[in-house]
C-alpha positions as CSV (number, residue, x, y, z in Angstrom):
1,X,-34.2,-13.3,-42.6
2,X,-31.6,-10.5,-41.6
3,X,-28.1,-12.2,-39.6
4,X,-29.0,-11.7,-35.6
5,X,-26.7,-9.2,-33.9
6,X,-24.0,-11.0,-31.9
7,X,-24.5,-10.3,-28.0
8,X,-21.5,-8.7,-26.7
9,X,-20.7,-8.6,-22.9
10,X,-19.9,-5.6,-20.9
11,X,-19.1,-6.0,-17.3
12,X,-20.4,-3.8,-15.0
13,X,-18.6,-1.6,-11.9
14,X,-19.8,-1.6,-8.1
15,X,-20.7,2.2,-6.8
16,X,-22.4,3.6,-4.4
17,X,-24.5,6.7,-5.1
18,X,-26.7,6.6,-1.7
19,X,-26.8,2.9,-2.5
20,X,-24.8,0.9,-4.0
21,X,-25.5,-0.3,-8.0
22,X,-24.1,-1.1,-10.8
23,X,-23.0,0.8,-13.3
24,X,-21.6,1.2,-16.7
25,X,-20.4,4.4,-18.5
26,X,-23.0,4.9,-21.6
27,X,-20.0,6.2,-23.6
28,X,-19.0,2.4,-23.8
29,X,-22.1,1.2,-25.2
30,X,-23.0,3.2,-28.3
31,X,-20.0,2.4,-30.3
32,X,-20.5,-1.3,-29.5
33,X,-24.3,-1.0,-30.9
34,X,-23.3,1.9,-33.6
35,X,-19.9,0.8,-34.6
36,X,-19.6,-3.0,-33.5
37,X,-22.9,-4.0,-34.6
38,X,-23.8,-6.0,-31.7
39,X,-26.3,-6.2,-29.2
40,X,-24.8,-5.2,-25.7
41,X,-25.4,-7.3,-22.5
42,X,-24.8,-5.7,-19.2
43,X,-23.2,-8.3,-16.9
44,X,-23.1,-7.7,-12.9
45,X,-19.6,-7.4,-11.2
46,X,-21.2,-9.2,-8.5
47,X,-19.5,-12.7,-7.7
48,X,-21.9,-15.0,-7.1
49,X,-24.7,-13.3,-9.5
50,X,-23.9,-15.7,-12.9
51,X,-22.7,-18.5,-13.9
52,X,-19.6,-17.6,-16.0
53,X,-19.7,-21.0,-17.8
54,X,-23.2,-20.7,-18.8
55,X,-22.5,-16.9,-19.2
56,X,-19.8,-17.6,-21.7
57,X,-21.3,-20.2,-23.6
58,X,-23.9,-17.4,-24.6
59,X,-21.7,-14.4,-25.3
60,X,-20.3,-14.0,-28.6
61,X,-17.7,-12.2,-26.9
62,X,-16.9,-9.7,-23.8
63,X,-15.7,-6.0,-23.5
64,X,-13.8,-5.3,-20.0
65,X,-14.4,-1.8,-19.7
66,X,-12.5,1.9,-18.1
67,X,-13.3,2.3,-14.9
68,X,-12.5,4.4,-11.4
69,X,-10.8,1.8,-9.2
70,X,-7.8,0.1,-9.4
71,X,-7.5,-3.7,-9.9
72,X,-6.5,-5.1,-6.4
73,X,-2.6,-5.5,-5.9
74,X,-3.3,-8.8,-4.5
75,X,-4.0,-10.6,-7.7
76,X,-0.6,-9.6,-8.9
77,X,1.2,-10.4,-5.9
78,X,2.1,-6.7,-4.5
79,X,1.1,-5.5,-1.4
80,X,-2.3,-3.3,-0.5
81,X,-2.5,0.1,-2.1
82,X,-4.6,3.3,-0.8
83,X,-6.6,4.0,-3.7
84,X,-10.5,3.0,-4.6
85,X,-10.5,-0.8,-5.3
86,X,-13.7,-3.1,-6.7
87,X,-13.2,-6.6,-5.8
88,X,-15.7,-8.7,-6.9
89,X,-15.0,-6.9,-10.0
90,X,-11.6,-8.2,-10.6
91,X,-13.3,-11.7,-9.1
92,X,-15.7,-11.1,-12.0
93,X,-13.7,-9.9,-14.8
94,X,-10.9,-12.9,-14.3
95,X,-13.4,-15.7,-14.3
96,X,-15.5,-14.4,-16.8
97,X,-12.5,-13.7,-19.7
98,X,-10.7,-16.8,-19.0
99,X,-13.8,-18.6,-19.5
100,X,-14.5,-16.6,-23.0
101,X,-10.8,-17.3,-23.9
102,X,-10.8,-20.6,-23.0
103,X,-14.1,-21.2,-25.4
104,X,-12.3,-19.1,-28.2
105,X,-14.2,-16.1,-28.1
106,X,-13.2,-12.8,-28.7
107,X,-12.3,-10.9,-25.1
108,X,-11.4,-6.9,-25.5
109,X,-10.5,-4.5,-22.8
110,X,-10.2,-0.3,-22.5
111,X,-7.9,0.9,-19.7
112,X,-8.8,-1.2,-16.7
113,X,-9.7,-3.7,-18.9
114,X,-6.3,-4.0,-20.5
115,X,-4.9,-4.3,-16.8
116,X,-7.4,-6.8,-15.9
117,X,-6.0,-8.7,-19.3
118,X,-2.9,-8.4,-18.4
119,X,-2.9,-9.8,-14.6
120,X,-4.9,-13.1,-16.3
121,X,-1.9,-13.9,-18.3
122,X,-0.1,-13.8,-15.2
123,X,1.6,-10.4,-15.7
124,X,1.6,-7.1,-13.2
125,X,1.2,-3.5,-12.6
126,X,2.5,-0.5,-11.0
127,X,0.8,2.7,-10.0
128,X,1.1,6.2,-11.4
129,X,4.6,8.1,-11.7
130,X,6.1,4.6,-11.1
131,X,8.7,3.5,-13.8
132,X,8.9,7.3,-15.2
133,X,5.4,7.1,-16.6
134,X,4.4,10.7,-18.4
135,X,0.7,9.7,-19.2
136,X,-0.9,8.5,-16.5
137,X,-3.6,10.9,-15.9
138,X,-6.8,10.7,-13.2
139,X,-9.3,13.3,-12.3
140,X,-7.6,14.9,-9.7
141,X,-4.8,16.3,-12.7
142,X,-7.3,17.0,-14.9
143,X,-9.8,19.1,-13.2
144,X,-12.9,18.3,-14.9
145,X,-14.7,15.3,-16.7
146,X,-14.0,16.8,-19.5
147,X,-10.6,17.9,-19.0
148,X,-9.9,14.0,-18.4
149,X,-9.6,13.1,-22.6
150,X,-8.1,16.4,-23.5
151,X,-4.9,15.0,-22.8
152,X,-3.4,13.3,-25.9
153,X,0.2,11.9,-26.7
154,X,1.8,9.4,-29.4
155,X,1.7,5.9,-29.0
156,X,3.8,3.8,-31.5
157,X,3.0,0.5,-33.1
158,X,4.3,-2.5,-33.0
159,X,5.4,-3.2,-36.7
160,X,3.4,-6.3,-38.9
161,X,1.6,-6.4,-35.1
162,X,-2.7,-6.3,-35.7
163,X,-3.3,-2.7,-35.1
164,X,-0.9,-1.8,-37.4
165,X,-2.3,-3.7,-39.8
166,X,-5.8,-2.6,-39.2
167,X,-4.7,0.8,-39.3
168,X,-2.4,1.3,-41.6
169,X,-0.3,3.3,-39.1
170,X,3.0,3.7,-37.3
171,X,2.1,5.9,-35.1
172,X,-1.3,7.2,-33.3
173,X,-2.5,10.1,-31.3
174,X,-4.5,8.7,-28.3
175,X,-6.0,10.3,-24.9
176,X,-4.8,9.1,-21.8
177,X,-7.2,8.7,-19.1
178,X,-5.1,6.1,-16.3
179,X,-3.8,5.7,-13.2
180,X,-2.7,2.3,-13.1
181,X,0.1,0.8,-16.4
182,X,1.5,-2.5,-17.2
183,X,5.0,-3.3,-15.3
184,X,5.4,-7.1,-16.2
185,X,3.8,-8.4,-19.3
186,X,1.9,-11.6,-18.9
187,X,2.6,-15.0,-20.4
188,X,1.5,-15.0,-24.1
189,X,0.7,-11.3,-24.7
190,X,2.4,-9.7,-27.3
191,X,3.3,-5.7,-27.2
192,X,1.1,-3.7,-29.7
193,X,1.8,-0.4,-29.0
194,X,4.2,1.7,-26.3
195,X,4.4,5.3,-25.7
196,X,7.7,6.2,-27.4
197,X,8.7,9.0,-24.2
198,X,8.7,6.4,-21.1
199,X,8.0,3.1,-23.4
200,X,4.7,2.2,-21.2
201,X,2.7,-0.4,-22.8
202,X,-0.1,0.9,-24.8
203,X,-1.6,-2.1,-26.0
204,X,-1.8,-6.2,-26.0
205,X,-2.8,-8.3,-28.3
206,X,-2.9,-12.4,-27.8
207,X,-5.1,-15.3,-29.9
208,X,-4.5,-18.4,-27.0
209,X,-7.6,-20.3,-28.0
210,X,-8.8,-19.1,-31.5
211,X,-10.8,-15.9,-30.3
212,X,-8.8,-12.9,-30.4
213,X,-7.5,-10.9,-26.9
214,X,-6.9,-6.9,-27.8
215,X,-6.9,-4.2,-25.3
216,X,-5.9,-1.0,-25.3
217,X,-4.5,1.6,-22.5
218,X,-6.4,4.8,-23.9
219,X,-10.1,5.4,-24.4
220,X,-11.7,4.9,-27.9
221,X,-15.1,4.7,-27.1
222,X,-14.4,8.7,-25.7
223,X,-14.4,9.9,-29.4
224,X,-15.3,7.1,-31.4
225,X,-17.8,9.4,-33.3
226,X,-14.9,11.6,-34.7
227,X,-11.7,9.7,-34.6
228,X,-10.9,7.3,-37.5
229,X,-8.4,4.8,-35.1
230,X,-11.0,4.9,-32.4
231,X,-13.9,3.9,-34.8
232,X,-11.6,1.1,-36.2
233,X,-11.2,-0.2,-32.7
234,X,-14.9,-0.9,-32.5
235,X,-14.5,-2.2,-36.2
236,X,-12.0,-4.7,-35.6
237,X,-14.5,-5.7,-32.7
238,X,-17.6,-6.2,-34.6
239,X,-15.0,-8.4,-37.3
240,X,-14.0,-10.6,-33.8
241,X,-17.4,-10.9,-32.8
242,X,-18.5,-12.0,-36.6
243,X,-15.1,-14.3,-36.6
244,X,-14.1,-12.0,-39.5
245,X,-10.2,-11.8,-40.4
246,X,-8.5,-8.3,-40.3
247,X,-10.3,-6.1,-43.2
248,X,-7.8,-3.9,-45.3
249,X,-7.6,-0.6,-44.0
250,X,-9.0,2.1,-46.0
251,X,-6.8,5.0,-45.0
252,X,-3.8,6.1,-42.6
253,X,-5.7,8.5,-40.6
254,X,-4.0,8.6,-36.7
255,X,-6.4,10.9,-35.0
C-alpha cells in the first residue's frame, strides 16, 4: 500500500470581489503538491469557522502564506496604520500556528507569513522605508503583477544556521515582494538570513516544540519551477512534514 500524502494546511485570505470570499493564490499550492508531496488543505481565515485544536490535531503541518494586507499593528503593540488590513486573518493565523507548534508540527510561512511568525513569538514590525529598508517592494513600485518578482537582491545566510545547510550556500539571490519587515525579533527565533545592504531580516528559523518553524521574507513558490533554492524550500517542507532531518544538499546553486 503506497505511504498517504501528509495533509498540509494553507490558510486562506478575506477579499471582496463583488462579495466577499476566500481566497488563496494558486502559485502557493502547486509546489506544495509538486514539490512537498503533500496533500493541500485550504483552511478559512474566518474566526469562528474551525476548531483550531481539532484542526491541528489533523494537519501534518501549516503553510502561512503571502498576502495583500498588512498584519494589524495592534497585535504588536503599535498604533493603527492606513493600509489594507485582514483581521480575522491574523486572529486565524495566531491561533492556528501556536496550536501546530505547540503539538510539534511543522509551521512554515512566505512573506506575511514570516511576519505573522514573528509577532507569535512576541516580536514586531515596521512598515516600508522604515529602518532604511531598500527591498520592500508592493504593487504600486512595481507596475504590474509581473513586474512584482522581477525585483531581486542578495540575501546572506546565517552560517552552520538550517538553510545554509540545506543549501549549501552563503549567499542567495531572492525576489522581494513586501511591504511590511521584521523590527524586533521574537522570543526564540533565530536569524537565518539578512539582506547584507540595510541588514533586514530575511528569514527565521525556531524548533520550540519538536516541529520545525521556517519562514522566509521573499517568494519561493513564485519560481519554484526554475529556481534550485526555491524548490529546496518546498523540499525541506515535504522532509518537515515526513519528520525527515535535513538531507545533504546536492549542489550550491543560489538562483
Amino acid at each position: 500500500m503506497a505511504r498517504a500524502r501528509p495533509v498540509i494546511g494553507v490558510l486562506c485570505c478575506n477579499e471582496t470581489v463583488d462579495r466577499p470570499v476566500q481566497t488563496v493564490a494558486s502559485r502557493f499550492i502547486r509546489p506544495l503538491t509538486q514539490l512537498s508531496g503533500a496533500t493541500v488543505l485550504l483552511v478559512p481565515a474566518m474566526a469562528g469557522a474551525n476548531d483550531t485544536g481539532a484542526l491541528a490535531a489533523v494537519l501534518d503541518g501549516l503553510l502561512l502564506t503571502g498576502s495583500r494586507s498588512h498584519v494589524a499593528p495592534a497585535r504588536y503593540g503599535e498604533p493603527p496604520i492606513a493600509a489594507p488590513q485582514d483581521p480575522e486573518r491574523d486572529e486565524v493565523a495566531l491561533a492556528l500556528a501556536g496550536r501546530m507548534i505547540e503539538a510539534g508540527k511543522p509551521v512554515y510561512g512566505i512573506c506575511r507569513g514570516m511576519q505573522e511568525l514573528n509577532v507569535l513569538f512576541g516580536g514586531s514590525l515596521r512598515a516600508a522605508g522604515d529602518g532604511g529598508d531598500r527591498h520592500h517592494r508592493g504593487l504600486a513600485a512595481a507596475g504590474s503583477y509581473d513586474g512584482l518578482f522581477a525585483h531581486r537582491h542578495p540575501v546572506e545566510l546565517t552560517p552552520g544556521g538550517r538553510l545554509a545547510r540545506a543549501t549549501g550556500a552563503r549567499r542567495l539571490s531572492v525576489n522581494s515582494v513586501h511591504e511590511q519587515g521584521i523590527a524586533r525579533l521574537g522570543t526564540g527565533l533565530s536569524v537565518e538570513a539578512v539582506a547584507p545592504d540595510d541588514g533586514l531580516v530575511e528569514a527565521i528559523w525556531a524548533r520550540p516544540c519538536g516541529g520545525e518553524v521556517l519562514a522566509v521574507q521573499w517568494h519561493p513558490e513564485w519560481d519554484a519551477g526554475e529556481c534550485a533554492v526555491s524548490r529546496a524550500f518546498f523540499a525541506m517542507l515535504g522532509g518537515a512534514l515526513r519528520g525527515e532531518g535535513i538531507r545533504v544538499h546536492q549542489g550550491r546553486e543560489t538562483s
